[in-house]
Backbone as a chain_set.jsonl record, in Angstrom:
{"seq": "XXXXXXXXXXXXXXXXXXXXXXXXXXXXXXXXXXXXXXXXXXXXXXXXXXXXXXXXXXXXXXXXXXXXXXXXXXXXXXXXXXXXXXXXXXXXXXXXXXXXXXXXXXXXXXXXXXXXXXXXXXXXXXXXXXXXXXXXXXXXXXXXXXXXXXXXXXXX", "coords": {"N": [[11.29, -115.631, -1.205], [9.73, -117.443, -0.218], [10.113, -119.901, -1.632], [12.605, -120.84, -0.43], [13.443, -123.432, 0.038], [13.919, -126.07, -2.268], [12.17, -128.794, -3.87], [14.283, -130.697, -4.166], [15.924, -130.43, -1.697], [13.924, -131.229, 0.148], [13.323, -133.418, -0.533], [15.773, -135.243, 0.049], [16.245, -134.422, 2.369], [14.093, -135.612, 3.656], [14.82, -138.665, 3.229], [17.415, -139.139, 4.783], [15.932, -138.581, 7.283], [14.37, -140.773, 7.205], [16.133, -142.863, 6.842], [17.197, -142.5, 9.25], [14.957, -143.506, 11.105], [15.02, -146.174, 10.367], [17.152, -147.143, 10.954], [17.164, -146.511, 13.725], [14.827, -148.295, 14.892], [15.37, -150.884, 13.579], [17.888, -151.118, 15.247], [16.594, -151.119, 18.18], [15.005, -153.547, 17.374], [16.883, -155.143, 17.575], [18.288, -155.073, 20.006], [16.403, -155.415, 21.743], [16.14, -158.462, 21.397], [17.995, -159.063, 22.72], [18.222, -158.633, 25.345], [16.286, -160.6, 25.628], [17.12, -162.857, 24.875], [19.153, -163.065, 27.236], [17.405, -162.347, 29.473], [15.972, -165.508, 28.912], [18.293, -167.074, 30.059], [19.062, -166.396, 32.49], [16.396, -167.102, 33.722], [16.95, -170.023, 32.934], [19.13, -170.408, 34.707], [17.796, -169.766, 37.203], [15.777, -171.72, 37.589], [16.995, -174.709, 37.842], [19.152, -173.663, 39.963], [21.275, -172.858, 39.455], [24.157, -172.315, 37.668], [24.935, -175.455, 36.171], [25.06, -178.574, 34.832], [22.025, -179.735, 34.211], [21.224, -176.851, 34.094], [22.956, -175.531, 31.63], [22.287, -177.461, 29.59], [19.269, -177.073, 29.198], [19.923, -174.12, 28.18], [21.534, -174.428, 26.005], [19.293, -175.957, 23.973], [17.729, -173.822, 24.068], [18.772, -171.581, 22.714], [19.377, -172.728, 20.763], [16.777, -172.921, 19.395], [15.843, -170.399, 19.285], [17.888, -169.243, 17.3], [20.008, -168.102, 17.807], [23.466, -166.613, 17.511], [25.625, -168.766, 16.407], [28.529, -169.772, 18.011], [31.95, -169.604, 19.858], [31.771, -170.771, 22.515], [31.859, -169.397, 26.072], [32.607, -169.764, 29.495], [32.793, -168.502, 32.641], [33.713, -168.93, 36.135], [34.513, -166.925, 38.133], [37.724, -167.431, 38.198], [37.793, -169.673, 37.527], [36.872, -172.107, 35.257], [33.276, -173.51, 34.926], [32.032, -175.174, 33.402], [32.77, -177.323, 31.034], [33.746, -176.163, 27.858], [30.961, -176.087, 25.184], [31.591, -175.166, 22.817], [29.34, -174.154, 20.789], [27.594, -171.485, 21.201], [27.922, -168.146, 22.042], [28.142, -166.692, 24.46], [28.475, -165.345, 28.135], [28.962, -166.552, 31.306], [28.87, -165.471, 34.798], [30.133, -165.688, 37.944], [29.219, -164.279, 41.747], [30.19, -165.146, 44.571], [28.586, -164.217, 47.743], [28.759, -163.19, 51.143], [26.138, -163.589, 53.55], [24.99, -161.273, 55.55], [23.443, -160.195, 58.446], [20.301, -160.669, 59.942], [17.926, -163.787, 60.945], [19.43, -166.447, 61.128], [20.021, -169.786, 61.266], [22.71, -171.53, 63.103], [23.551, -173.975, 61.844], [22.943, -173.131, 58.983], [23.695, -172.508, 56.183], [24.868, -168.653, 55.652], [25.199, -168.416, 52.565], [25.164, -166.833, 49.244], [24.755, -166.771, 45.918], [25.272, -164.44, 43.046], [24.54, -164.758, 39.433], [26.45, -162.997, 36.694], [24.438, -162.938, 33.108], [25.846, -161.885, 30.058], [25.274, -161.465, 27.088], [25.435, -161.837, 22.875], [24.868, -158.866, 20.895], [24.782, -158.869, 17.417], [26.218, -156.828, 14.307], [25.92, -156.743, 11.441], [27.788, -155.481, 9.207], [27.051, -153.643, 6.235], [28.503, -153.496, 2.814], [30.782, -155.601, 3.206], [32.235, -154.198, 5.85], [32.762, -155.684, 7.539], [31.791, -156.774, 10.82], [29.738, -155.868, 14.135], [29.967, -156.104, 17.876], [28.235, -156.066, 19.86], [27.632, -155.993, 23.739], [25.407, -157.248, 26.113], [24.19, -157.298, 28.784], [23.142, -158.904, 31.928], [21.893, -159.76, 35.327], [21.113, -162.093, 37.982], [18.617, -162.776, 40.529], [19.454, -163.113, 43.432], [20.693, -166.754, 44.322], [20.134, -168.538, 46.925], [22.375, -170.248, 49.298], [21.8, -173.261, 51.046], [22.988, -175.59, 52.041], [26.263, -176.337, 52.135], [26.867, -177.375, 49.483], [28.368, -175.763, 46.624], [27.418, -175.538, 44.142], [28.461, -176.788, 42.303], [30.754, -175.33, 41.374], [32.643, -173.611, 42.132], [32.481, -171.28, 42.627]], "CA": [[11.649, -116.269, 0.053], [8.578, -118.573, 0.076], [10.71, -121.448, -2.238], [13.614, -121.005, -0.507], [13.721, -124.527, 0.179], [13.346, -126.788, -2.852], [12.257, -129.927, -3.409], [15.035, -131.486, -3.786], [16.281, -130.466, -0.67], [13.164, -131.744, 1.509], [13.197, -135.133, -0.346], [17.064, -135.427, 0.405], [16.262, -134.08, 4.1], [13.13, -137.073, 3.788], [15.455, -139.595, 2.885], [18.105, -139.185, 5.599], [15.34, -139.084, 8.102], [13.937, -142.29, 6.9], [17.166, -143.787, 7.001], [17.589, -142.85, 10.587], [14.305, -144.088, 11.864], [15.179, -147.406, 10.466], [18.446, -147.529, 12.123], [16.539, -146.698, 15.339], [13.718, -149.111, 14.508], [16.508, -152.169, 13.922], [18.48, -151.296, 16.768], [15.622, -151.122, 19.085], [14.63, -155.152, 17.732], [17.872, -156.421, 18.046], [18.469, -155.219, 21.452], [14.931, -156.441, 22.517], [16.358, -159.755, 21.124], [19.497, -159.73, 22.89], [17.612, -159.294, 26.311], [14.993, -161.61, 25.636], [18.112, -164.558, 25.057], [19.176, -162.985, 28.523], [15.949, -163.249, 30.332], [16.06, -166.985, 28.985], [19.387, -167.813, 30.153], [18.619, -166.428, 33.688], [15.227, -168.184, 33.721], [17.221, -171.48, 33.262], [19.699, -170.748, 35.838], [17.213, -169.857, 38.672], [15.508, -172.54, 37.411], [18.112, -175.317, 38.135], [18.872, -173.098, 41.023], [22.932, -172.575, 39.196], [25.041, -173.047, 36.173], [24.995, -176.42, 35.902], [25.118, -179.539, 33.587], [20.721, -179.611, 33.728], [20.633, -175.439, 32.965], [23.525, -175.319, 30.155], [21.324, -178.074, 28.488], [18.105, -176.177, 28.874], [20.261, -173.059, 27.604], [21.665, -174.257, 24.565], [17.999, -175.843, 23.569], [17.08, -172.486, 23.965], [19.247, -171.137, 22.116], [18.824, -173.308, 19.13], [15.575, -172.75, 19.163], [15.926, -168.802, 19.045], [18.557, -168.931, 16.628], [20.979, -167.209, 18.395], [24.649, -166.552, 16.627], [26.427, -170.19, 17.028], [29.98, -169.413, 18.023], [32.418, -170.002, 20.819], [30.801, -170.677, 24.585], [32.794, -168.718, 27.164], [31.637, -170.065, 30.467], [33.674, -168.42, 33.847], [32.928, -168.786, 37.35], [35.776, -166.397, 38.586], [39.046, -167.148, 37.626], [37.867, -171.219, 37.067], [35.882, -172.913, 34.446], [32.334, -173.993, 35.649], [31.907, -176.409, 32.71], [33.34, -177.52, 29.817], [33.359, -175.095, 26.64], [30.502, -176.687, 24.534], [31.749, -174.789, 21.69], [28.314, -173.742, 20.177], [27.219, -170.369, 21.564], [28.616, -166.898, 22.384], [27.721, -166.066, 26.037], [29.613, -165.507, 29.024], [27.791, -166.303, 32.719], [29.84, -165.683, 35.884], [29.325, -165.623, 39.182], [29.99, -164.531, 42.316], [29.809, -165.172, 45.927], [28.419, -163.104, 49.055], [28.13, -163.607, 52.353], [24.571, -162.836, 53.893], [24.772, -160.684, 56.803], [22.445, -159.955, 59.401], [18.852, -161.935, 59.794], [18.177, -164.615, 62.029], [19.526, -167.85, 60.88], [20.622, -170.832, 62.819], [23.757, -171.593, 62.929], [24.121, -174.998, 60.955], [22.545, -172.46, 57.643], [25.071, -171.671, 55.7], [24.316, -167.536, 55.111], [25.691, -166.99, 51.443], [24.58, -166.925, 47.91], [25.267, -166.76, 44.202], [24.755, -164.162, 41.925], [25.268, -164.806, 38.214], [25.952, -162.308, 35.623], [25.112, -162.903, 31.742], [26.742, -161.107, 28.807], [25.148, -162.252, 25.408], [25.92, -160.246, 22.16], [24.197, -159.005, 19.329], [25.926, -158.882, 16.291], [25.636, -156.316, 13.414], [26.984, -157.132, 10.167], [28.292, -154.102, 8.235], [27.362, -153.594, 4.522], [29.874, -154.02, 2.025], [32.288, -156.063, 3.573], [33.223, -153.674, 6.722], [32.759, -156.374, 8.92], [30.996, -156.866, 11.665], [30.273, -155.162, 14.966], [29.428, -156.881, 18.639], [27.875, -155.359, 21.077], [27.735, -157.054, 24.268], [24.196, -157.049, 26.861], [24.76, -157.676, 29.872], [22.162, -158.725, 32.974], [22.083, -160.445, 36.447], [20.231, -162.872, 37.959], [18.345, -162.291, 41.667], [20.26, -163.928, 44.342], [20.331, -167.799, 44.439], [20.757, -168.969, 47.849], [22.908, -171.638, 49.448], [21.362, -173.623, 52.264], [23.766, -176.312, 52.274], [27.488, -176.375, 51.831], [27.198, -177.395, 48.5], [28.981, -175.157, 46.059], [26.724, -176.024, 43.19], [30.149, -177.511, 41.494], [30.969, -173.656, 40.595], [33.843, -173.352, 42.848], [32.207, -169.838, 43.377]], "C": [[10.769, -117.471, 0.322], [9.06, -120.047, -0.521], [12.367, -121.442, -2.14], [14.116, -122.297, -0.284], [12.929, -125.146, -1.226], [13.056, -127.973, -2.839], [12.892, -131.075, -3.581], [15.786, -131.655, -2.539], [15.388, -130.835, -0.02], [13.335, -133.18, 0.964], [14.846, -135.762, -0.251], [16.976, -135.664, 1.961], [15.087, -135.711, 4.656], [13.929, -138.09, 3.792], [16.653, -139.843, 4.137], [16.915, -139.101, 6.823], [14.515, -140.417, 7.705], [15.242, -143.147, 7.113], [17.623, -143.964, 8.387], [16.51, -143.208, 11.388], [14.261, -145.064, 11.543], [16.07, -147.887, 10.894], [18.074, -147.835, 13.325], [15.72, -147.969, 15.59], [14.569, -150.725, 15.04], [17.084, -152.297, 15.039], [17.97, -151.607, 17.837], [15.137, -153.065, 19.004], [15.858, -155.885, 17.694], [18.433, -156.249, 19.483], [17.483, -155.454, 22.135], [15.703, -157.905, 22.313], [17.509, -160.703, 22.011], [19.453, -159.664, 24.42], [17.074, -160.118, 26.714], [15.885, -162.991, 25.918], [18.533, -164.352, 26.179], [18.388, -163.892, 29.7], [16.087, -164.829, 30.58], [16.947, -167.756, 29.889], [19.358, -167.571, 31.691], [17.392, -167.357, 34.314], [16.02, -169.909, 34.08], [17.915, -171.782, 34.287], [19.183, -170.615, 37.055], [16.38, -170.917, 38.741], [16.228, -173.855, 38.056], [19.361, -174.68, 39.29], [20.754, -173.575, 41.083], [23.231, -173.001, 38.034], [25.807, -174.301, 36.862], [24.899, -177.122, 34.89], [23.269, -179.053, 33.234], [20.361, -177.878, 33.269], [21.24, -175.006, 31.635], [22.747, -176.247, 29.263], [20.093, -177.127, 28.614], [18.53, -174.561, 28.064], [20.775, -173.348, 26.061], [20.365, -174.83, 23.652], [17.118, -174.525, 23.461], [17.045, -171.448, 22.745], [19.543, -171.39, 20.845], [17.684, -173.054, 18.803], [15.357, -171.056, 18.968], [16.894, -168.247, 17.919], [19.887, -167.647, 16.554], [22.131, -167.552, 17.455], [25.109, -167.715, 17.183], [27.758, -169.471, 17.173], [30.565, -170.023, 19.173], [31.921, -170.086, 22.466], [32.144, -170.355, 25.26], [31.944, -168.721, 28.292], [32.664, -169.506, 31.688], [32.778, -168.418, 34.339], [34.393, -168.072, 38.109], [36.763, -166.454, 37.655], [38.548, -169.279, 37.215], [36.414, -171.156, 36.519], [35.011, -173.193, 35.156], [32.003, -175.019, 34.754], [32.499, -176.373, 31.676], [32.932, -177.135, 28.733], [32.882, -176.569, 25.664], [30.707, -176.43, 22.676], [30.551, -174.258, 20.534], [27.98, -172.059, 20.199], [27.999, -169.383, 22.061], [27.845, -166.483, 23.32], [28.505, -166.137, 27.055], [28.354, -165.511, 30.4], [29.093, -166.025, 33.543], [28.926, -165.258, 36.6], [30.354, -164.988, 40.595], [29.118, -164.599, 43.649], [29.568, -164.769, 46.887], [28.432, -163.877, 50.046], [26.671, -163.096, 52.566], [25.139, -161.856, 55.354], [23.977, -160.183, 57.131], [21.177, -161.06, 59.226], [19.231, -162.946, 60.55], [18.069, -165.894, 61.276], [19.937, -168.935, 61.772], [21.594, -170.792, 61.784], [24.658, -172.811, 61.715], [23.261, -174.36, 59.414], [23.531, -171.491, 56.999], [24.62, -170.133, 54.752], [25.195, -167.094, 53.462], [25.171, -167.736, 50.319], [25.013, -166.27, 46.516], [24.578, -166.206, 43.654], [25.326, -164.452, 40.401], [25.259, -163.096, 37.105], [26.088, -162.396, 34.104], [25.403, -161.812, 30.8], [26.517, -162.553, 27.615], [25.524, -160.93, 24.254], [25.118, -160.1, 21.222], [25.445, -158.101, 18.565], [25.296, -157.981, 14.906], [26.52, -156.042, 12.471], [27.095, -156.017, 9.382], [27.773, -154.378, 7.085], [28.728, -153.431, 3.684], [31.371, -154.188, 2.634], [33.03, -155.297, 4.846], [32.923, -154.496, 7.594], [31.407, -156.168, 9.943], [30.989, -156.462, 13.606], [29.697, -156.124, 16.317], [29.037, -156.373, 19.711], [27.156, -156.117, 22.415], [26.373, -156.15, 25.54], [24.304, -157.856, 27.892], [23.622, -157.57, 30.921], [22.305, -159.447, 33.996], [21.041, -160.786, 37.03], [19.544, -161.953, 39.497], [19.771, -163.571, 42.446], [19.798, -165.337, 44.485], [20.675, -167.768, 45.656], [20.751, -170.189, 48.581], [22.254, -171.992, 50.712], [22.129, -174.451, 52.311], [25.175, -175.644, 52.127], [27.835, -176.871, 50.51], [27.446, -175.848, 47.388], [28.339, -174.996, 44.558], [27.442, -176.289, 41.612], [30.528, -176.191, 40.597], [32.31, -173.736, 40.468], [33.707, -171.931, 42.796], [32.833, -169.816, 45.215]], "O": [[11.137, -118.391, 1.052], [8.613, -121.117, -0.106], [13.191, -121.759, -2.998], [15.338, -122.386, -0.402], [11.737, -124.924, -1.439], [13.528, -128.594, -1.886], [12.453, -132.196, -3.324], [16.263, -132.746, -2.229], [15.925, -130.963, 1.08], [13.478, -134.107, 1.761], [14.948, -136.947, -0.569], [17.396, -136.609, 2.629], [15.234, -136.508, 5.582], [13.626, -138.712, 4.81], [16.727, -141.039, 4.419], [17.244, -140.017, 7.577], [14.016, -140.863, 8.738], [15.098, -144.241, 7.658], [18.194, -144.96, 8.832], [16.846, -143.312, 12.567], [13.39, -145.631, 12.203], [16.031, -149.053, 11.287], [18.338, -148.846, 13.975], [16.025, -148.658, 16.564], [14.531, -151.389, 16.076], [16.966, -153.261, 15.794], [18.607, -152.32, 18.613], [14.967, -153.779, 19.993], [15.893, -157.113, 17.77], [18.976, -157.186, 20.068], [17.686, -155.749, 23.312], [15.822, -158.501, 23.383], [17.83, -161.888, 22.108], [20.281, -160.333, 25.037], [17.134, -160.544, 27.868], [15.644, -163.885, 26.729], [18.509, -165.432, 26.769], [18.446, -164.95, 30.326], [16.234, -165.412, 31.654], [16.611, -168.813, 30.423], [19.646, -168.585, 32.326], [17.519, -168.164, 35.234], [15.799, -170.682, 35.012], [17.789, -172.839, 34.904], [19.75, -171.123, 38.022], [16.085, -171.26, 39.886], [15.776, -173.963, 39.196], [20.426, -175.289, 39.387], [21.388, -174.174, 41.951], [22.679, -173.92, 37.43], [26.749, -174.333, 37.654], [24.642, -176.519, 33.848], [23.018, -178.266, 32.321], [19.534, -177.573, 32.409], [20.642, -174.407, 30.742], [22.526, -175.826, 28.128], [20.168, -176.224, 27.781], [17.669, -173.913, 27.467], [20.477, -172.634, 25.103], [20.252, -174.264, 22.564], [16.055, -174.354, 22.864], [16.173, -170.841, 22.124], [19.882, -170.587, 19.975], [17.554, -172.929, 17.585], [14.377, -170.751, 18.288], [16.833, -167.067, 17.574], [20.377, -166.832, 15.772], [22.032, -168.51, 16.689], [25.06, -167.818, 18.409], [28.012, -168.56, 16.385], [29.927, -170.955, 19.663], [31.856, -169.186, 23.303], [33.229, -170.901, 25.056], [30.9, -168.074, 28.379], [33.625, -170.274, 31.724], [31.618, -168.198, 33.991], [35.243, -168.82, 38.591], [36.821, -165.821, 36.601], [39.345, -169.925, 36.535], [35.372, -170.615, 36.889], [35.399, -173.285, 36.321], [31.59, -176.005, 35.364], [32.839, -175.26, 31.276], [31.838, -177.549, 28.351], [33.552, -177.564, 25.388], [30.278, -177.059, 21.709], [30.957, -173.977, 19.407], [28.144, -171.433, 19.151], [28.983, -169.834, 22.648], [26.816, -165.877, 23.023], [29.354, -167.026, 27.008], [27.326, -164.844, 30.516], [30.209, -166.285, 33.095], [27.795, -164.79, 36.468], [31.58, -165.059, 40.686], [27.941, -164.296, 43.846], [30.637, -164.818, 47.496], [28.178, -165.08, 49.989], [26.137, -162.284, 51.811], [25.949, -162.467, 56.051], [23.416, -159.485, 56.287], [21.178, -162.056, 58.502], [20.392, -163.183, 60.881], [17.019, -166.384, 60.859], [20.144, -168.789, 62.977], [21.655, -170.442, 60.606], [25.708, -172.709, 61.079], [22.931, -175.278, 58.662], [23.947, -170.345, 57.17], [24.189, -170.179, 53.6], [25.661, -165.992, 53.173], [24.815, -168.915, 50.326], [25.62, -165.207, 46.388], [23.445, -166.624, 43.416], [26.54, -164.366, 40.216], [24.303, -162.349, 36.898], [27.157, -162.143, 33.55], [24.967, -160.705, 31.117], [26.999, -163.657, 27.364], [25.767, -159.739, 24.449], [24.61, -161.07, 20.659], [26.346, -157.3, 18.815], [24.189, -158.253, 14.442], [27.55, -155.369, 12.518], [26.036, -155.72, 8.829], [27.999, -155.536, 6.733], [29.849, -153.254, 4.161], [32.423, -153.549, 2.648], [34.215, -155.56, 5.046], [32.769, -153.981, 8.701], [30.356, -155.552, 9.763], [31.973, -156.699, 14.307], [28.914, -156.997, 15.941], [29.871, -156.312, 20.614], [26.163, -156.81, 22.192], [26.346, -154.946, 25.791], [24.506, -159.067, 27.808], [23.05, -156.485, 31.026], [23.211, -160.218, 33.676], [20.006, -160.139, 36.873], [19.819, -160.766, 39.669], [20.566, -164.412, 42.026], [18.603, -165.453, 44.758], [21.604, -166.987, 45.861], [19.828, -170.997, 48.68], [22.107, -171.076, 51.521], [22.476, -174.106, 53.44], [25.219, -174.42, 52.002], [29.035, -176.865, 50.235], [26.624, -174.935, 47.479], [28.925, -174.204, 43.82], [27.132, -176.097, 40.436], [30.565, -176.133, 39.368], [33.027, -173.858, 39.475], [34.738, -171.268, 42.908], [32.696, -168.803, 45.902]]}, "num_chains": 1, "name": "protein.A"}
């Protein structure tokens, strides 16, 4: 009873656990990676304080520089375009609009504000040829808010 396990069966049983703490391992740095291009892409829009012309440039510099997957840019703000598909990058921002209620504002302060939310993806390429899979990471910004009546050319 003492060799009822041989050792081909523990270095079989070794081998499938090695294979699944490098699955875990990988998975774990490409979804660090696929926050981190998040983070960024929020950063630029509270930055520039909205998706705009000055944060989609600071985002796709970003994003060249991180070496993110180049692919199709998918930009909504609702149901309308907020800028023109640059065709480089795979990210989606949207947004949407609240009112504020309650708190003491005056009256000529316009109470509402814009949240965005992005969706970047990481991408994991199959071995032999099964393709490739996309798994999409998704985060939201804090609340920008409007003090004017400008719209910050959303059409949020």
């Amino acid at each position: 009873m003492r060799a009822s396990i041989g050792g081909i069966s523990l270095v079989n049983i070794f081998i499938v656990f090695f294979i699944i703490v490098i699955f875990l391992l990988t998975g774990t740095v490409m979804y660090y990676k696929g926050y981190k291009v998040n983070s960024r892409i929020i950063d630029a829009i509270e930055k520039y304080e909205g998706y705009n012309v000055y944060s989609a440039k600071e985002i796709d510099r970003m994003l060249t520089s991180y070496g993110y997957r180049a692919m199709s840019h998918n930009t909504k703000c609702g149901s309308v375009d907020c800028l023109e598909d640059n065709g480089q990058f795979d990210f989606k921002v949207s947004c949407s609009s609240d009112a504020k209620t309650g708190g003491n504002y005056s009256s000529d302060v316009n109470k509402r504000f814009i949240k965005y939310k992005v969706t970047s993806y990481i991408y994991i390429d199959l071995p032999l040829g099964l393709g490739t899979v996309k798994l999409p990471v998704t985060t939201r910004t804090n609340p920008i808010y409007q003090f004017t009546n400008y719209e910050n050319g959303l059409g949020c």
